[in-house]
C-alpha positions as CSV (number, residue, x, y, z in Angstrom):
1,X,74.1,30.2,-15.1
2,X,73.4,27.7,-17.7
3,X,74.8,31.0,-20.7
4,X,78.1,31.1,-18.6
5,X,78.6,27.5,-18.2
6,X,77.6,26.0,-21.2
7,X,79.7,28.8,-23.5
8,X,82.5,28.1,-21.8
9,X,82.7,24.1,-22.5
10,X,81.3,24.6,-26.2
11,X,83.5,27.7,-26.8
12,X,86.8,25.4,-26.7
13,X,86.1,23.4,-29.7
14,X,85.8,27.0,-32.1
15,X,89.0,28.2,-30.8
16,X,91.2,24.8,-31.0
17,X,93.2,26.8,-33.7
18,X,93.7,30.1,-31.8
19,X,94.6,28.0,-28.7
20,X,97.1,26.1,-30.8
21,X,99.1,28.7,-32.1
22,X,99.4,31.3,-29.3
23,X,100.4,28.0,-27.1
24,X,102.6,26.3,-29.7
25,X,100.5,22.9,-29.1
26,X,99.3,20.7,-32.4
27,X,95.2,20.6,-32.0
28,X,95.2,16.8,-31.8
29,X,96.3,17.1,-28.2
30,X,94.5,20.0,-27.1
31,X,91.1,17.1,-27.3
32,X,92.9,16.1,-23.7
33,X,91.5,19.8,-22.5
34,X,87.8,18.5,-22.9
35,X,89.1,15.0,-21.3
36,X,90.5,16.3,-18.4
37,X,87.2,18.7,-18.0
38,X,85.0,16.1,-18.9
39,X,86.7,13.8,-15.9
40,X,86.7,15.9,-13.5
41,X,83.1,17.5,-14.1
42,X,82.2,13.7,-13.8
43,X,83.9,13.2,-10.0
44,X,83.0,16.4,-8.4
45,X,79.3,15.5,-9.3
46,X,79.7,12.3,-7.7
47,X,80.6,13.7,-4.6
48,X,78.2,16.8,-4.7
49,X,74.9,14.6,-5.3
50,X,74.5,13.3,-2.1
51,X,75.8,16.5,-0.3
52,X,72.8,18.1,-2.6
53,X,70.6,15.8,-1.4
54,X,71.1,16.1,1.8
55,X,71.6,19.9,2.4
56,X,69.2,21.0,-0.6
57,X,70.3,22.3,-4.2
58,X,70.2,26.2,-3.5
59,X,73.5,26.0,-1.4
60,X,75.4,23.7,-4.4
61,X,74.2,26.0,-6.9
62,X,76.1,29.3,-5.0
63,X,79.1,27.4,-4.3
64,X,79.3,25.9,-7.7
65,X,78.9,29.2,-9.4
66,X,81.6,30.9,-7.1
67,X,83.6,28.1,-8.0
68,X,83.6,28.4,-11.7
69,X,83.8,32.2,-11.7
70,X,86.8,31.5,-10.0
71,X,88.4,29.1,-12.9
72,X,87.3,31.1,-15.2
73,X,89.1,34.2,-13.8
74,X,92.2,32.1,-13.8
75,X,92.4,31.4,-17.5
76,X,93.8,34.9,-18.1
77,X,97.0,33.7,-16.4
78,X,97.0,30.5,-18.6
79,X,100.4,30.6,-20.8
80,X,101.2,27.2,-21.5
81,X,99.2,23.6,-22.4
82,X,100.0,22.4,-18.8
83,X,98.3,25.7,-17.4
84,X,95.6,25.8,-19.2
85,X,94.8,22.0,-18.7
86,X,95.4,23.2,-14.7
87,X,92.6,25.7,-15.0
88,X,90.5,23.2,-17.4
89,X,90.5,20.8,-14.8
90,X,89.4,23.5,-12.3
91,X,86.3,24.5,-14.3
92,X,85.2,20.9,-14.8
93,X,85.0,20.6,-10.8
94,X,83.0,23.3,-10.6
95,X,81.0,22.2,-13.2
96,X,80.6,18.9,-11.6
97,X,79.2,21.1,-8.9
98,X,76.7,22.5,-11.0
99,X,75.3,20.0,-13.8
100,X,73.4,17.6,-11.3
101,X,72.4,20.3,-9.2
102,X,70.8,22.0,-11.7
103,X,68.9,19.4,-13.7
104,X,67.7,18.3,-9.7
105,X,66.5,21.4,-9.1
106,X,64.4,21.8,-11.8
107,X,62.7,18.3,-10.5
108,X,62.6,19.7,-7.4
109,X,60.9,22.5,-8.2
110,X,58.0,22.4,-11.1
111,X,55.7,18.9,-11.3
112,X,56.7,16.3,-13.8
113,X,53.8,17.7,-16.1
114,X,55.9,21.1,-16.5
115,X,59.4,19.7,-16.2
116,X,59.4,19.1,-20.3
117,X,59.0,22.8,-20.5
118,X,60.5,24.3,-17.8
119,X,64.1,22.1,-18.1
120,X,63.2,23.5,-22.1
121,X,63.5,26.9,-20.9
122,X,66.6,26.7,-18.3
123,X,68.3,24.9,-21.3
124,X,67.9,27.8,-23.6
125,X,70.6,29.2,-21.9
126,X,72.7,26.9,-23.6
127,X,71.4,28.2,-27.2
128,X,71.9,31.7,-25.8
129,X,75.7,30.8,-25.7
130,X,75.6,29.9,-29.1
131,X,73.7,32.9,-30.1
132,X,75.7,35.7,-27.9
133,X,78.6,33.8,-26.3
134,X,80.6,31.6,-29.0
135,X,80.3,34.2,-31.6
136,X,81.1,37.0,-28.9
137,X,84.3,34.7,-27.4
138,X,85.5,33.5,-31.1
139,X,85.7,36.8,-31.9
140,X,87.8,38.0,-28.8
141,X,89.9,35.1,-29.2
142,X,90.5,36.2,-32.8
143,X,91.6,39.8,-32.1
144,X,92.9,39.3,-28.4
145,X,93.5,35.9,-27.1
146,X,91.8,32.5,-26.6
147,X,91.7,33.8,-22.9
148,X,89.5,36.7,-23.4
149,X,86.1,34.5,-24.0
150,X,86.5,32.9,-20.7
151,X,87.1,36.1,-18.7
152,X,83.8,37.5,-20.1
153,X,82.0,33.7,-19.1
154,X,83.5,34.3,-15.9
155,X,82.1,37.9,-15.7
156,X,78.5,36.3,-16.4
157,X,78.8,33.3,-14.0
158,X,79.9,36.4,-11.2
159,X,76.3,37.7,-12.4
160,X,74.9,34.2,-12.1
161,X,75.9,34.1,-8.3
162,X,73.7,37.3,-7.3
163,X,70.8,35.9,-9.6
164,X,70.9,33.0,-7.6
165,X,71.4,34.0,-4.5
166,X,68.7,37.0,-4.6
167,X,66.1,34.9,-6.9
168,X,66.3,31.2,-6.5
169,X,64.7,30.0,-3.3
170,X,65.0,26.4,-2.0
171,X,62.2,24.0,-2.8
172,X,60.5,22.2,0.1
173,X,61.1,18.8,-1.0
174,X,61.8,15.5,0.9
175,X,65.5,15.4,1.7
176,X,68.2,12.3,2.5
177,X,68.2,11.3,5.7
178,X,71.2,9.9,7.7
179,X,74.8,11.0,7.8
180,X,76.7,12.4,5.3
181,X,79.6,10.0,5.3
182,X,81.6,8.8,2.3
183,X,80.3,4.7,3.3
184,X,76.9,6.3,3.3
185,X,77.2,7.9,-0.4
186,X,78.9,4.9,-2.0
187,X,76.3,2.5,-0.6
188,X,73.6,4.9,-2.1
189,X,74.9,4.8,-5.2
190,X,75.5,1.3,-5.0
191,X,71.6,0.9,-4.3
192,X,71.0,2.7,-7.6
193,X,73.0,0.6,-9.7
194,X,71.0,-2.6,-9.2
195,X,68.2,-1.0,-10.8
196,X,67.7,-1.7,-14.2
197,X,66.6,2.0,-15.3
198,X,69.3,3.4,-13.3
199,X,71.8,1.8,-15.1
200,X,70.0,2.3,-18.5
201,X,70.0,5.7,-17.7
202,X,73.7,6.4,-17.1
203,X,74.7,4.1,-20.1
204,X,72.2,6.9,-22.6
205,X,74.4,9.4,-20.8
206,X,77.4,7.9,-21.8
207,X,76.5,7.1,-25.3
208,X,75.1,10.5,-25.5
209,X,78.1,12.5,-24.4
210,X,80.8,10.2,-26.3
211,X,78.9,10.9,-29.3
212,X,78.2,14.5,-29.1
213,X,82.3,14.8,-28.4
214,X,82.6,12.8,-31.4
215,X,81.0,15.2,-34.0
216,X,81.5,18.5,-32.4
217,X,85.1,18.3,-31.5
218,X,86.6,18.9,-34.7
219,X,84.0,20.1,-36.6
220,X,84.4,23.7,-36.4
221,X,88.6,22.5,-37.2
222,X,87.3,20.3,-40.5
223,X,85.2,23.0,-41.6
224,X,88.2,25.8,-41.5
225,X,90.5,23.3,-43.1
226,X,88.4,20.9,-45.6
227,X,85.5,23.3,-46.3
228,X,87.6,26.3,-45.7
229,X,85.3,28.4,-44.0
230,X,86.5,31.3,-42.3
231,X,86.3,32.6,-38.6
232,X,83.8,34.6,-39.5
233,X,81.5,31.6,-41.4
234,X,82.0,30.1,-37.7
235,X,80.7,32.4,-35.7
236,X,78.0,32.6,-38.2
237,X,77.9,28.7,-38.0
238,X,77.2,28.7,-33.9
239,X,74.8,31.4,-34.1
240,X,72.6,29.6,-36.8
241,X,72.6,26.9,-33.8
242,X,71.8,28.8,-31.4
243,X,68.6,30.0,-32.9
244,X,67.7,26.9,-33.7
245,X,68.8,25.6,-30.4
246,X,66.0,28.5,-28.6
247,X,63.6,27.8,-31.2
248,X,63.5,24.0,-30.4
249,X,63.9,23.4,-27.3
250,X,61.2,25.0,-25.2
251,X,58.8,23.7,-27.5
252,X,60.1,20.0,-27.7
253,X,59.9,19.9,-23.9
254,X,56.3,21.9,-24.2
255,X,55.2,19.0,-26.6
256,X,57.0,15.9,-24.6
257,X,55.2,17.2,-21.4
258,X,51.6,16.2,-23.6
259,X,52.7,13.1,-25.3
260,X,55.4,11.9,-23.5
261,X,59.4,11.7,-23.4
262,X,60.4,8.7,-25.2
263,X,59.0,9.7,-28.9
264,X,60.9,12.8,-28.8
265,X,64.0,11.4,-27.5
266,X,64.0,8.1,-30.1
267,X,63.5,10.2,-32.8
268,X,66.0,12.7,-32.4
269,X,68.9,10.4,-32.0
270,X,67.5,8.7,-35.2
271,X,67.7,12.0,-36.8
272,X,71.4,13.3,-34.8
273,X,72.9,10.0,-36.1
274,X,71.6,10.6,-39.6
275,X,72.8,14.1,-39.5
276,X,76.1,12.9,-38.5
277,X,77.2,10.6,-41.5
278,X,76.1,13.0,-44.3
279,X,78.0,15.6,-42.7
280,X,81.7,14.9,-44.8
281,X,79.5,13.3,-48.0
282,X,77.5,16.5,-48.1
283,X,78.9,19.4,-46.6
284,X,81.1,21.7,-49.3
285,X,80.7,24.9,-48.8
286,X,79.3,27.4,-45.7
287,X,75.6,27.4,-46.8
288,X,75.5,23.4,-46.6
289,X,77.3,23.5,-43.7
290,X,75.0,25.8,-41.8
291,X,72.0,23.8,-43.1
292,X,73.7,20.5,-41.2
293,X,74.5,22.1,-38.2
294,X,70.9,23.8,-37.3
295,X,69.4,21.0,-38.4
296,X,71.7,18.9,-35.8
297,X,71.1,21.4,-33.3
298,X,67.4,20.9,-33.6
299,X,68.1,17.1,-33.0
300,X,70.1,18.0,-29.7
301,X,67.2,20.5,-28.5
302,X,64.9,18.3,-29.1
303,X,66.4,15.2,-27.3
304,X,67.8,17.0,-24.1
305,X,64.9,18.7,-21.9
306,X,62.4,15.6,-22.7
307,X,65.3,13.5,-21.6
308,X,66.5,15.2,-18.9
309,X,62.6,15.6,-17.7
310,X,62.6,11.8,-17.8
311,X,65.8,10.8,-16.2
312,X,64.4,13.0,-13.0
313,X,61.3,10.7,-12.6
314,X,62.9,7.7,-12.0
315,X,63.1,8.2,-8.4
316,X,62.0,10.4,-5.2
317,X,63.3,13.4,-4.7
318,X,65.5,12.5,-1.7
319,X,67.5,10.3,-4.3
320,X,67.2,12.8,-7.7
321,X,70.6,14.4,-7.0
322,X,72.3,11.7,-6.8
323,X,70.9,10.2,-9.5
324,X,71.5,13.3,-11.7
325,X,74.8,13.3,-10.3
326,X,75.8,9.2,-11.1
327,X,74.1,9.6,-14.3
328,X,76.2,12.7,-15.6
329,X,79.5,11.7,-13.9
330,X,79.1,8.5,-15.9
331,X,78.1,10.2,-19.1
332,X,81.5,12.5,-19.0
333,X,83.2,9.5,-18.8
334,X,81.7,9.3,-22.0
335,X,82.7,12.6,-23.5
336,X,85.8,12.3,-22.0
337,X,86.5,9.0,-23.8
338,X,84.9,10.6,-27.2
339,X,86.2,13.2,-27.2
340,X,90.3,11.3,-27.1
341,X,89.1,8.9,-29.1
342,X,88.1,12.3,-31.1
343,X,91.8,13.6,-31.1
344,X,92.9,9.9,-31.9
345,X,91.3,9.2,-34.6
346,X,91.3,12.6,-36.4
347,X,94.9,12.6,-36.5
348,X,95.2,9.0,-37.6
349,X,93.2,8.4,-40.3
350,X,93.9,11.6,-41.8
351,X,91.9,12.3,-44.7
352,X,88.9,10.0,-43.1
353,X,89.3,11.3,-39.4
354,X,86.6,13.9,-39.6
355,X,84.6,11.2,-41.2
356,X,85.6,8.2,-38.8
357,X,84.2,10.7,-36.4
358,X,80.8,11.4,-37.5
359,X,80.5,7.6,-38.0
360,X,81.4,6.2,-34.3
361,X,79.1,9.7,-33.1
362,X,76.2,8.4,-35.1
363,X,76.8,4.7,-33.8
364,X,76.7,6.5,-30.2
365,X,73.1,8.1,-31.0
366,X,71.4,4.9,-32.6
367,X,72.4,3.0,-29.7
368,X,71.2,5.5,-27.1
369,X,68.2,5.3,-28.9
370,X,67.7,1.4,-28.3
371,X,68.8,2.2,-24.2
372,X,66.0,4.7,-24.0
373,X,63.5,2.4,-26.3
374,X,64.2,-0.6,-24.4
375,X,65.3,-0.2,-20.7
376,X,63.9,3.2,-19.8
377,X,60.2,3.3,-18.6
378,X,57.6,6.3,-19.2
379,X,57.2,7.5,-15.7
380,X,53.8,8.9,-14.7
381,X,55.0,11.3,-12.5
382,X,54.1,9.7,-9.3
383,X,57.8,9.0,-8.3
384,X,59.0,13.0,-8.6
């Protein structure tokens, strides 16, 4: 589930040109395809925490992969920029469906002593789509059409269903009780926001999605143009990260789960940030520019399932989807805003848009790392 949905968000940046030119759309605008997904990812998991919460994650999950098997499906009929934003905005609702459900159910499910590792492991499918599915949907949308990728995705995510279905029981955890009313769900959340962490929590989201949309964007488009690396060196280029990625990441969360979340998470958005402002000063040719980008995809692995692991301590588990759900919606406001002001600011400062990029990305990470340092406590598990 996590392969099929997580290629086809990171799959849009590598084929910004191919979309471009079989649409007759300049790439500058197509950034308002990851805003529009990035929006409506962020309402639909609004309204899906508390229906999670109170009906269990299991039944979200099936829906939610129907769902975006469904959008997927649709992009083969996508022949125009106001189409393809249709079915965008499509698979961004069912991926609201699906991001807070499934960071909740791994709290549901294993003890906050395993969650470093198991959220580690479930996120490897994420580094899988680099490995297999970027490569495998740049190169159909090199010698077919930008449409092909997201039929395969959707061919996996119809896979993902069954999996679920047949192998993913539902955890006997304390659930919401009361009605399921829309006054209900926006007092809830309104309950969440007065608490310091809460809030903390949702504003490392945001900082962490704006900035990620920053640099990754129009990287793949900088690299082509300024470094002129071909489609090839791309591909290349996302499977690098996606061993790095699998490498990484179950064995941050392994090593958070023994000395706890924070260190891991501090650290890597130090190092992300870094990462990000050499990338224009150093980056000039394919073998530089795979160096940066494992080495940035090592930050990312190593920040994500020790952060994620902490985020789904901060309360019971009759609360934890909608926390998940408040806390990601808010952060794709953050993408969705970084990744315009992406578009924006590439276009406008020509020669120093890539770079202007990088910068405000790497401003993003240093202050997630204060949020986290500062306002976000170590739980000790008792909570989740």
């Amino acid at each position: 589930m996590v392969f099929a949905a997580s290629s086809q968000v990171i799959i849009i940046s590598p084929i910004l040109p191919n979309i471009s030119a079989e649409i007759n759309v300049p790439e500058s605008r197509l950034s308002l395809l990851v805003t529009a997904y990035a929006l409506f990812l962020g309402m639909f998991a609004l309204m899906t925490g508390p229906i999670s919460d109170k009906l269990g994650r299991r039944r979200i999950l099936l829906l939610g992969c129907a769902a975006m098997s469904f959008a997927l499906f649709l992009h083969a009929i996508a022949n125009s920029f106001m189409s393809l934003l249709a079915v965008r905005i499509l698979a961004g609702s069912a991926g609201g469906m699906l991001s807070g459900a499934a960071v909740a159910y791994v709290g549901d499910y294993f003890p906050y002593e395993r969650r470093g590792w198991a959220n580690g492991w479930v996120m490897s499918g994420v580094a899988a789509g680099q490995i297999v599915g970027i490569p495998l949907g740049k190169f159909l949308a090199g010698i077919l059409s930008f449409r092909w990728p997201f039929i395969v995705y959707g061919i996996a995510m119809l896979i993902a269903l069954l999996l679920v279905a047949q192998f993913v029981p539902q955890p006997d955890v304390k659930r919401s009780k009361g009605p399921l009313t829309i006054s209900r769900s926006i007092s809830n959340y309104a309950q969440l926001l007065k608490e310091t962490k809460i809030v903390a929590a949702a504003a490392a989201y945001t900082l962490m999605f704006s900035g990620i949309g920053l640099y990754l964007v129009f990287l793949p488009t900088w690299l082509e143009t300024e470094v002129l690396l071909s489609n090839n060196d791309i591909v290349f280029l996302f499977l690098i990260g996606g061993v790095m990625n699998v490498l990484t990441g179950p064995l941050a969360g392994r090593v958070s789960d023994r000395v706890g979340r924070k260190p891991l998470i501090i650290s890597s958005c130090i190092g992300l940030s870094i990462i990000m402002v050499a990338t224009t000063l150093v980056v000039d040719g394919k073998w530089m520019a795979y160096a940066f980008f494992g080495l940035a995809m090592v930050m990312i692995a190593m920040r994500i399932s020790p952060f994620q692991a902490l985020i789904t301590a901060l309360v019971s588990a009759d609360r934890r989807g909608i926390l998940m759900s408040l806390s990601i919606a808010i952060g794709q406001v953050g993408m969705a805003s970084g990744s315009a002001l992406a578009g924006f600011v590439y276009e406008r400062f020509g020669d120093y848009g890539y770079f202007s990029n990088t910068l405000l990305g790497a401003i993003g990470m240093m202050a997630m790392a204060f949020v986290v340092w500062q306002f976000i406590p170590e739980p000790d598990g008792s909570e989740g």
